[in-house]
N, C-alpha and C positions, 0 to 999 in steps of 0.2 A: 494601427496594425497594417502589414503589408496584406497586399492579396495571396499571396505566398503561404499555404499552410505549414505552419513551425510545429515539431512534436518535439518535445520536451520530458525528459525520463529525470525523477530524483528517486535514486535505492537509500540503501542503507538497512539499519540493522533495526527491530521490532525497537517504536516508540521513543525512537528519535525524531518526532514531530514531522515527519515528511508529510503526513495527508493535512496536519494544521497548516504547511507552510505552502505544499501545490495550490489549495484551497483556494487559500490567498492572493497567490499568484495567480492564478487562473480568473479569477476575478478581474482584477488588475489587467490585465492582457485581453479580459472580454473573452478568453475562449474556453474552451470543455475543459472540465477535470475529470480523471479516470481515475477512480476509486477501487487499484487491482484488488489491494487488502480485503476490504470490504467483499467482494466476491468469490474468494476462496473461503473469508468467514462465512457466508451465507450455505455455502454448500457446506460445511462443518455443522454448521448449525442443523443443518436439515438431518447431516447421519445422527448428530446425538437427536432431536426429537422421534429420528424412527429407529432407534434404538442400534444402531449400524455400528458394530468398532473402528473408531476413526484411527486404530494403530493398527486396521488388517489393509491393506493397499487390494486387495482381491475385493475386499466386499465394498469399499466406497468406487471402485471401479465401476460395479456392476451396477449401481443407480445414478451415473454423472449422467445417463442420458433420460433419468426420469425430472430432470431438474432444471428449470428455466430462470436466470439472475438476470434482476434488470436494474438499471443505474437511473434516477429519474431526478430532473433539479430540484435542489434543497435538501440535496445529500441524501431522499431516499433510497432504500433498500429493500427489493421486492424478490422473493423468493418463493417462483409457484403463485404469484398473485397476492402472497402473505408479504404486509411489510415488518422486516425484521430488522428494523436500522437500530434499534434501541440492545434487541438481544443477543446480535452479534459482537458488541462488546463483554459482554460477561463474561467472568474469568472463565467460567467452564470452557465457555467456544477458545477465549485468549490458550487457553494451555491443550487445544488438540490441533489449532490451524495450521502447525507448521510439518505436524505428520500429515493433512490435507496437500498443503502442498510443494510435497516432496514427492506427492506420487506424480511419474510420468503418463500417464493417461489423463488425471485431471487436470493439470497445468495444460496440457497441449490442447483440451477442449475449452478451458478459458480463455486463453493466451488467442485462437483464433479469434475469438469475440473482442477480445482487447485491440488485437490490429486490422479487423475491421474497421472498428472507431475510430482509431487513428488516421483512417484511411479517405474518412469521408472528411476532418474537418481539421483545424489547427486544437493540438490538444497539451494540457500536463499530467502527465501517467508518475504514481509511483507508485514501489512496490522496492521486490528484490531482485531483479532480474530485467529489471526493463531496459538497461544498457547494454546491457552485456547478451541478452535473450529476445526479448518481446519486441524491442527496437532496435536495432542494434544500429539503425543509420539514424538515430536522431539528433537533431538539429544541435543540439545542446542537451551534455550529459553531467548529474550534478549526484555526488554520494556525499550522503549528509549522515554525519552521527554524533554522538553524545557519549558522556560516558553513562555505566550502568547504572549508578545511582542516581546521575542527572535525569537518564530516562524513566528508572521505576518512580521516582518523586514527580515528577510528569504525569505519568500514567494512571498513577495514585489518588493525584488531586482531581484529573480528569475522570476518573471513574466514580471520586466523593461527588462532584458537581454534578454528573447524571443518575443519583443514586444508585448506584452501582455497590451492591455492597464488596469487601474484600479488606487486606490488611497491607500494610506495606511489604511486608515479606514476603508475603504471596505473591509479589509485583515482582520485587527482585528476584525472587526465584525464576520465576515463570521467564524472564526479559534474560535474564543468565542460560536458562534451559533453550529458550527460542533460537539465540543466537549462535549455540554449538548446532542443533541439527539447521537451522537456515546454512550454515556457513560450509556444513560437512556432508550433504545430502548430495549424491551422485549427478541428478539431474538439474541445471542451470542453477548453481550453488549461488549465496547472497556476495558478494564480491566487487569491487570496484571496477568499472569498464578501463581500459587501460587512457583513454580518452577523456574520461571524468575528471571534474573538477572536486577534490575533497573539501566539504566543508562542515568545521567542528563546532555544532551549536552551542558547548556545555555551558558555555557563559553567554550566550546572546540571547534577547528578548524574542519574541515569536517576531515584533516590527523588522529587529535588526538583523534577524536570516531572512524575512521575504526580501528587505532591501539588498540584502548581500546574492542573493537570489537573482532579481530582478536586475539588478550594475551586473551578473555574470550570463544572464539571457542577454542584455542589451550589446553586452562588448560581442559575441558572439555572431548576433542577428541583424545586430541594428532596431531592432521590436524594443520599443519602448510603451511604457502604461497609459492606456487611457486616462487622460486629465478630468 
């Protein structure tokens, strides 16, 4: 690695592998992974356990400031001190986060949190807005997606492996619902930075987007993976 802090943004569209593939890479490269998803689920999760309508933008407004999210290695997820990495996958939270964050007030309270980190160390952030929004001078910009079926059967298997109960169609649905309001929501909508590099997982292995990944950080930066 250079002594050069590199921040690194991959968007794209709900459960086209971007948080399996930053993961990865971030590994690879030795530096921070920013887990945005995961942080806006945390704060979903918290309005459904206190009973909060996550489709009123007025009342999840009013408790972003009772709510403390923290990112810890080994992919935990601490909310208010409770780790909730396991229950913010569940379909309930999967089918409210994208009215979470669509509202402008909770994005711009996370979104400072987000580039603070950024700030202090070399990082890979993904989400849907981190190119075009949350970063927008990063080093290397990557929008990764899949088709719909490629991603609900993704999503599907991954939620059988952490018992996770749900149905494939609930996948598809949910991944088809996610992607009109991610794409159509006024504030920093999901969208390809015009700078971005496209790339279409639907046929690569998770090895052969981290490598197609890592050859498009490298030609960029010159940062190649720790041996």
């Amino acid at each position: 690695m250079n002594k050069k802090n590199i921040t690194i943004a991959i968007d794209g569209p709900a459960a086209a592998g971007k948080s399996t593939v930053a993961k990865l890479v971030a590994e690879k490269l030795d530096i921070t992974y920013i887990d945005t998803g995961a942080m806006y689920r945390a704060f979903t999760w918290y309005c459904l356990e206190k009973g909060i309508n996550c489709e009123n933008e007025a009342d999840c407004d009013a408790v972003i400031k009772d709510v403390a999210i923290e990112l810890r290695p080994g992919h935990i997820v601490l909310c208010n001190g409770i780790d909730v990495s396991k229950q913010i996958r569940e379909p309930r939270v999967s089918s409210k986060v994208s009215y979470i964050a669509s509202y402008k007030n909770i994005r711009l309270s996370l979104v400072e949190q987000q580039r603070a980190m950024a700030n202090k160390t070399s990082v890979v952030m993904d989400g849907r807005d981190i190119g075009t929004y949350v970063l927008p001078d990063a080093d290397v910009k990557i929008y990764q997606i899949a088709s719909v079926q490629t991603r609900a059967v993704r999503r599907y298997d991954e939620n059988m492996q952490k018992g996770i109960p749900c149905t494939y169609e609930e996948i598809e649905n949910d991944v088809r619902t996610r992607d009109y309001i991610d794409s159509h929501r006024s504030f920093a909508p999901l969208k390809p930075a015009p700078d971005s590099v496209l790339l279409d997982t639907s046929f690569l292995s998770i090895e052969e987007s981290v490598d197609m990944v890592l050859k498009i950080i490298e030609k960029k930066t010159g940062v190649k993976p720790n041996v």
